[in-house]
Structure formats: structure tokens, C-alpha cells
C-alpha positions as CSV (number, residue, x, y, z in Angstrom):
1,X,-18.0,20.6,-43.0
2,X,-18.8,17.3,-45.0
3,X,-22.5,18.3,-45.9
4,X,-21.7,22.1,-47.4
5,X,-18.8,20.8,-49.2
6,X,-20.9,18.4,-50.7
7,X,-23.6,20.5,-51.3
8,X,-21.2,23.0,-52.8
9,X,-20.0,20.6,-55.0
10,X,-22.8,19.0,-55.9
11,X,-24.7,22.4,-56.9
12,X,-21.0,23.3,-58.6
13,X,-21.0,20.3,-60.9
14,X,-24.5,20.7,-61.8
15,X,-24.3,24.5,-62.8
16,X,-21.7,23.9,-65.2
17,X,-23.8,22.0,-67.1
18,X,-25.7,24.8,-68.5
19,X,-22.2,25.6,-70.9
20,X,-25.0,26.9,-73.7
21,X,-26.5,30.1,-72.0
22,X,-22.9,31.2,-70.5
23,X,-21.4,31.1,-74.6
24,X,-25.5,33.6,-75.0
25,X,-24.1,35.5,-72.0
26,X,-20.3,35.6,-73.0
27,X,-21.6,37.0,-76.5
28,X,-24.0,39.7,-74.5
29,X,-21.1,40.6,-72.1
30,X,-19.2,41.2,-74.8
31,X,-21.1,43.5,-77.0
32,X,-21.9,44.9,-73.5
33,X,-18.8,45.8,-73.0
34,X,-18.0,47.3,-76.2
35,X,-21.1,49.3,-75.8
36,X,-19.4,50.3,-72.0
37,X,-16.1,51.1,-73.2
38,X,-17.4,53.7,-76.3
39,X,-19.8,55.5,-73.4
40,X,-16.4,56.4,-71.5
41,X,-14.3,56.4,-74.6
42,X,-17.0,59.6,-76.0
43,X,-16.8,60.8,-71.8
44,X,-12.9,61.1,-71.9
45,X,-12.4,62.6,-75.1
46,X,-15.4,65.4,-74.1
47,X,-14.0,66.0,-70.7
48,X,-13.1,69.6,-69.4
49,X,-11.6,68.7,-66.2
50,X,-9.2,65.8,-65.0
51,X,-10.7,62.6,-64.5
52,X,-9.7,60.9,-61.3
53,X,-9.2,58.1,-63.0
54,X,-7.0,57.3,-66.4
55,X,-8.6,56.3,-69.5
56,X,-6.9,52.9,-69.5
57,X,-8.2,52.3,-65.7
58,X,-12.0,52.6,-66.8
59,X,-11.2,50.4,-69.6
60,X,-9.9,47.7,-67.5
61,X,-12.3,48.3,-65.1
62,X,-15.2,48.0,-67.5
63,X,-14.0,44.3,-69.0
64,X,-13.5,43.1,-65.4
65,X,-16.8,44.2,-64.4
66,X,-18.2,41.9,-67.7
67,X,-15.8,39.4,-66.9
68,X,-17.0,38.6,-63.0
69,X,-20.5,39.7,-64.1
70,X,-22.2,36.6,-62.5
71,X,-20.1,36.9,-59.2
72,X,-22.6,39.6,-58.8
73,X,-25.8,39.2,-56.6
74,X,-28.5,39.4,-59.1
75,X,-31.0,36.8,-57.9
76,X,-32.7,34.7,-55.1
77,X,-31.9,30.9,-55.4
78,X,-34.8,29.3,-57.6
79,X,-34.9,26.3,-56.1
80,X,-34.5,27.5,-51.8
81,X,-37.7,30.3,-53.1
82,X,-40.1,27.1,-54.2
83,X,-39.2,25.1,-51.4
84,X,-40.3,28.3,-48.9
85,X,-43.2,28.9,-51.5
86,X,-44.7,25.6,-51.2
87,X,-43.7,24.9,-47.8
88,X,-41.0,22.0,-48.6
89,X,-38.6,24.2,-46.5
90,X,-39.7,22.7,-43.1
91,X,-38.5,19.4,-44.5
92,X,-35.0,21.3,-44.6
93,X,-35.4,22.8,-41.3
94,X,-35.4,19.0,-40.0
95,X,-32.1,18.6,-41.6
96,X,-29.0,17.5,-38.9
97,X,-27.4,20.4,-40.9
98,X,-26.8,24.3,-40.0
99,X,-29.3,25.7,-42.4
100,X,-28.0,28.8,-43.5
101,X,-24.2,27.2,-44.0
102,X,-26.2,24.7,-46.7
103,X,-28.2,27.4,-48.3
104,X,-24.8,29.6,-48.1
105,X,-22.9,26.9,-50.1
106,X,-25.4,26.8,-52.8
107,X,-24.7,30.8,-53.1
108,X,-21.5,30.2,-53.1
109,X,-21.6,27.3,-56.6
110,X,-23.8,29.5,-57.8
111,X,-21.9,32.4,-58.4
112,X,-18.7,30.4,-58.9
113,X,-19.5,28.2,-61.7
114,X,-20.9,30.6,-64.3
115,X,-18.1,32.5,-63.3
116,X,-15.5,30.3,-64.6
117,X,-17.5,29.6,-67.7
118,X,-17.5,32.8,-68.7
119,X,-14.6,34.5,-67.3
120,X,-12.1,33.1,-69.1
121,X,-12.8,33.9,-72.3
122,X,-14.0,37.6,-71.9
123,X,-10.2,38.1,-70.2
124,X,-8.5,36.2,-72.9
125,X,-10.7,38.8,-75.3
126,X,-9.5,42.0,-73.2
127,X,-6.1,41.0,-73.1
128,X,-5.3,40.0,-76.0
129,X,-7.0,43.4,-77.5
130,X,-4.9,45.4,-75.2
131,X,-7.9,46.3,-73.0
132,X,-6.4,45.0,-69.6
133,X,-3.1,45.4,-69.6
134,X,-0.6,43.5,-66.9
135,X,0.0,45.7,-63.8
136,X,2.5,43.6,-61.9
137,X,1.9,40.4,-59.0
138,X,1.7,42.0,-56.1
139,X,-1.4,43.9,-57.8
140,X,-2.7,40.7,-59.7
141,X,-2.9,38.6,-56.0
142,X,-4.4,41.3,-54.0
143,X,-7.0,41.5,-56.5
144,X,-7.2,37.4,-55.9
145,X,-7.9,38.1,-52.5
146,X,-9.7,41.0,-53.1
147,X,-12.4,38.8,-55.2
148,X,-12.5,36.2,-52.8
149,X,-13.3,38.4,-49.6
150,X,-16.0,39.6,-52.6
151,X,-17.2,36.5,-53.6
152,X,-18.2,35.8,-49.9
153,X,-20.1,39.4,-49.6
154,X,-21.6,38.5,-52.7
155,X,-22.9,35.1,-51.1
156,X,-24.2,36.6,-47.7
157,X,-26.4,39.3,-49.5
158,X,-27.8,37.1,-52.0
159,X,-28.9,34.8,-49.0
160,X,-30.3,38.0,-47.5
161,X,-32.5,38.4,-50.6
162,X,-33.6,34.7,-50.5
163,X,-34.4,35.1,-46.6
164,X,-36.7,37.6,-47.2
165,X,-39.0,35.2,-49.2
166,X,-40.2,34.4,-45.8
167,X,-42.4,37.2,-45.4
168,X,-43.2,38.4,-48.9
169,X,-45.3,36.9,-51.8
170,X,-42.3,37.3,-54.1
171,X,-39.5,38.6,-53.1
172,X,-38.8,40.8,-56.2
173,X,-39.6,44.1,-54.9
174,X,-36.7,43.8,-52.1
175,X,-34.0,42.2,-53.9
176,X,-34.6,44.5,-56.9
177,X,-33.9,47.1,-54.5
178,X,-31.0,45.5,-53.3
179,X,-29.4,44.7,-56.5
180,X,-29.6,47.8,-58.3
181,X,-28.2,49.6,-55.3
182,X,-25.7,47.1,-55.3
183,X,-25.5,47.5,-58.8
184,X,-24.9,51.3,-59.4
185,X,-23.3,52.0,-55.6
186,X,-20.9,49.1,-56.4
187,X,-19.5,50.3,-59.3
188,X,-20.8,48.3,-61.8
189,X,-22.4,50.9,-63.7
190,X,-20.0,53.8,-63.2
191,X,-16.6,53.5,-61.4
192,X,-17.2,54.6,-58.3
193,X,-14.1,57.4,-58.4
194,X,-16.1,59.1,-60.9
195,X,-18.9,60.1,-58.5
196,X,-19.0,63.5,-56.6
197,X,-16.6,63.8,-53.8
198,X,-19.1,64.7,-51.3
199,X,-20.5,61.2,-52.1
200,X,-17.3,59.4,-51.9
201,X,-17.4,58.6,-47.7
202,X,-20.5,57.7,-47.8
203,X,-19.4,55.1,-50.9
204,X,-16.3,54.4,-48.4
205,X,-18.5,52.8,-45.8
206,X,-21.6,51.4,-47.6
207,X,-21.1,47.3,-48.1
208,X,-21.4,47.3,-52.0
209,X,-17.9,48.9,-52.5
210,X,-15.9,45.8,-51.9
211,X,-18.5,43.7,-54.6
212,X,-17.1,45.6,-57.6
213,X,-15.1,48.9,-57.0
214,X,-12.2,47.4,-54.9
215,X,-11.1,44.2,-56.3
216,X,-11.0,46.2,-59.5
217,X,-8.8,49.0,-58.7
218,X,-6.6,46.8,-56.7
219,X,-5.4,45.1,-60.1
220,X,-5.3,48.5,-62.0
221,X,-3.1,49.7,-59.1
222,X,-5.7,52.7,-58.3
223,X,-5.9,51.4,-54.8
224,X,-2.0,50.5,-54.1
225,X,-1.3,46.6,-53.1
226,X,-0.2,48.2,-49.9
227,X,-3.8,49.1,-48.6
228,X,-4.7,45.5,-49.5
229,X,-5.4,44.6,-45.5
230,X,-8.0,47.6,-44.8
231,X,-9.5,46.5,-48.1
232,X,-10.1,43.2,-47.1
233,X,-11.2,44.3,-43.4
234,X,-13.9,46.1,-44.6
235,X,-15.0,43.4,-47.2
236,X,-14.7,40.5,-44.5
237,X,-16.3,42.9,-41.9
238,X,-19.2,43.2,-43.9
239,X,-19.5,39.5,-45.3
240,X,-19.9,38.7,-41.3
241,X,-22.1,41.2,-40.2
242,X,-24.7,40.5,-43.3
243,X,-24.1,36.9,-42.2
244,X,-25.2,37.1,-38.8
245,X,-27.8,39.2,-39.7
246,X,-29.1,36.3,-42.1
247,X,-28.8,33.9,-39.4
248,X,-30.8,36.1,-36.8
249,X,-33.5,36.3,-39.9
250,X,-33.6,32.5,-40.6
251,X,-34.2,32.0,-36.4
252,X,-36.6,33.9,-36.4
253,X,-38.3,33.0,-39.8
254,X,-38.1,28.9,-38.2
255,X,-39.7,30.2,-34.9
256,X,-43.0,31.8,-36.9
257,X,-43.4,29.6,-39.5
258,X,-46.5,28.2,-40.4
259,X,-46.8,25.6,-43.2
260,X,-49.8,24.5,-44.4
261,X,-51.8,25.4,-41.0
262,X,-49.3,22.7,-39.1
């Protein structure tokens, strides 16, 4: 475990250097999220029917969603798509190291560290205008565990999306794909108890529910504390599977590749 936790922590360290574009992006998440919260504001105050969620859950569920904004898997790793670009991976591949747990840990930094940068202050901001309100500890830790189960899918699909760099010039047709349906079926964009109910089991059982839409309503209370361990089982469940699926792709990516005619 010495190599990833190093790797971890020296990728970590190094991404929280970059403290002047997470104060750009706190100010953008911000006036994001203002922008966000008048959209459903204007939505509740039009609506015929009853919403099955409350006002104040969408709220709080809006200014989490800025708050654990980079959390989300938006991108391949820069530096892991030039080294497969130019052919520098094969010096990796000769690494005394599991592959795919490195390139895992620098997922993992990279998603962690701007988090905490910017976080912080877009929570303090909710709070203290009475935008997230406190729901009580038991909801507050299974949200903590909640996100951590999350931050773990998170990694294994933006690994996925670096993976497939291996067989295409660029890579930004597939993890666009990915993204926005993580994006929009995730609940990033609307609160996923706001779509149709015939939609809702097939939301149930698709991956990107437990990046956004679970750890969320966990700390509201819409999903009780109780139902905490089938949350996690199907966040965990599908952190593993997209992780052996990435190391069946990076096997098979070592076994064909071909760098510079060698």
C-alpha cells in the first residue's frame, strides 16, 4: 500500500497548490447556485401539483451539489492521457506497482483536494444564509459515508473514461457521454425525485444515483438514516464492479499495445 499512498499524497499536496482557480470556481459555484436556487424557487411557487420533494430539500440539495461540485467525474487525468498519447505509459506498465491502484490513487487526490478547497466556504455561505439547515447526526454521518462510498464511484468511472484513451484519438466523445449522463441521471442538474415515476426504477438501479442524488437526500433526511446500509450496498456494489471492469480493460489494453512500432 506504500506506493498509492504516496502517490495519493503526493498528487494531493500538489493539487492544492492551484488555491487561485478554486477561489474563480468558488465565485462561479456560487453565482451558480444562486442562478439554481431562483430556477426552483420560480418552479415551486408556479407548481399545480405537490412536489415530492419540499422547497427547503431542493435548496439544500442545490448548495450541496455546488459544494462537492469537483467530487464529480468531469475529466480524464491530464497527465495518465499524454503519457498513453505519446507512448510514455509502457514505461509505467514496467512499474513493480498494480497499475490501475496508482492511476486509481491519482483519481482519488484529484477529486479530493479541490474539494476541500472549495467546499468549505460554499457551506459556510449556505449555512450561514439559512440555505442548508442542520438535520440531526445520525443524518449528517450517513451522508459522511454516503460521500465516501461516492467518492470511490466517482474515482472508478473517471478511470473508466481515462482507459478508454487506449483506443481512441481523444477520448472526449466517450467521457462526454459519460459525464453528462452522469451529470443529469445523477442528479446534478435536477433532483432525481422530480423525474417521472415511470423513470424512477430505472434511476434506482443505474450507477450514477449514488454520485449525487443519495448522499444528498441522506443529510436532508429524504432517504431516512435507516436505509443507510442498502444505500451504501448499491454505491460500493457499483464502485467494484466499474472497478473490475477497468482492470479487465487495462489487461487487455497492456496485452495489444503497440508503442512506437516496438
Amino acid at each position: 500500500m506504500r506506493p498509492y499512498w504516496a502517490m495519493l499524497n503526493a498528487r494531493f499536496r500538489a493539487l492544492l497548490q492551484y488555491r487561485a482557480a478554486a477561489v474563480a470556481g468558488l465565485a462561479t459555484q456560487i453565482f451558480w447556485g444562486l442562478i439554481r436556487m431562483m430556477i426552483f424557487a420560480a418552479f415551486f411557487e408556479n407548481a399545480a401539483g405537490r412536489s415530492p420533494m419540499s422547497k427547503e430539500h431542493v435548496i439544500a440539495y442545490i448548495w450541496l451539489g455546488q459544494a462537492f461540485w469537483a467530487m464529480f467525474p468531469l475529466r480524464v487525468d491530464a497527465e495518465v492521457a499524454e503519457m498513453i498519447r505519446s507512448g510514455h505509459v509502457a514505461y509505467e506498465l514496467l512499474r513493480p506497482v498494480d497499475l490501475y491502484a496508482l492511476w486509481f490513487s491519482r483519481s482519488i487526490a484529484a477529486r479530493v483536494a479541490p474539494t476541500l478547497l472549495r467546499a468549505g466556504p460554499i457551506l459556510l455561505v449556505a449555512v450561514l444564509a439559512g440555505w442548508i439547515g442542520w438535520t440531526g447526526p445520525a443524518s449528517l454521518a450517513a451522508c459522511a459515508a454516503s460521500l465516501l462510498a461516492a467518492l470511490l464511484l466517482s474515482s472508478a468511472f473517471a478511470v473508466l473514461m481515462t482507459l478508454s484513451l487506449f483506443w481512441t484519438i481523444s477520448g472526449r466523445g466517450l467521457t462526454h457521454l459519460i459525464t453528462m449522463a452522469a451529470y443529469v441521471l445523477g442528479g446534478m442538474v435536477i433532483p432525481l425525485p422530480l423525474f417521472p415515476d415511470w423513470l424512477q426504477p430505472v434511476l434506482n438501479v443505474l450507477p450514477f444515483r449514488g454520485l449525487v442524488d443519495v448522499p444528498f437526500r441522506l443529510y436532508t433526511g429524504h432517504i431516512p438514516p435507516a436505509e443507510l446500509p442498502a444505500m451504501l450496498a448499491g454505491q460500493l456494489g457499483w464502485a467494484l464492479a466499474l472497478i473490475l471492469l477497468g482492470r479487465w480493460i487495462l489487461r487487455r489494453a497492456a496485452r495489444n499495445l503497440v508503442v512506437q512500432g516496438g
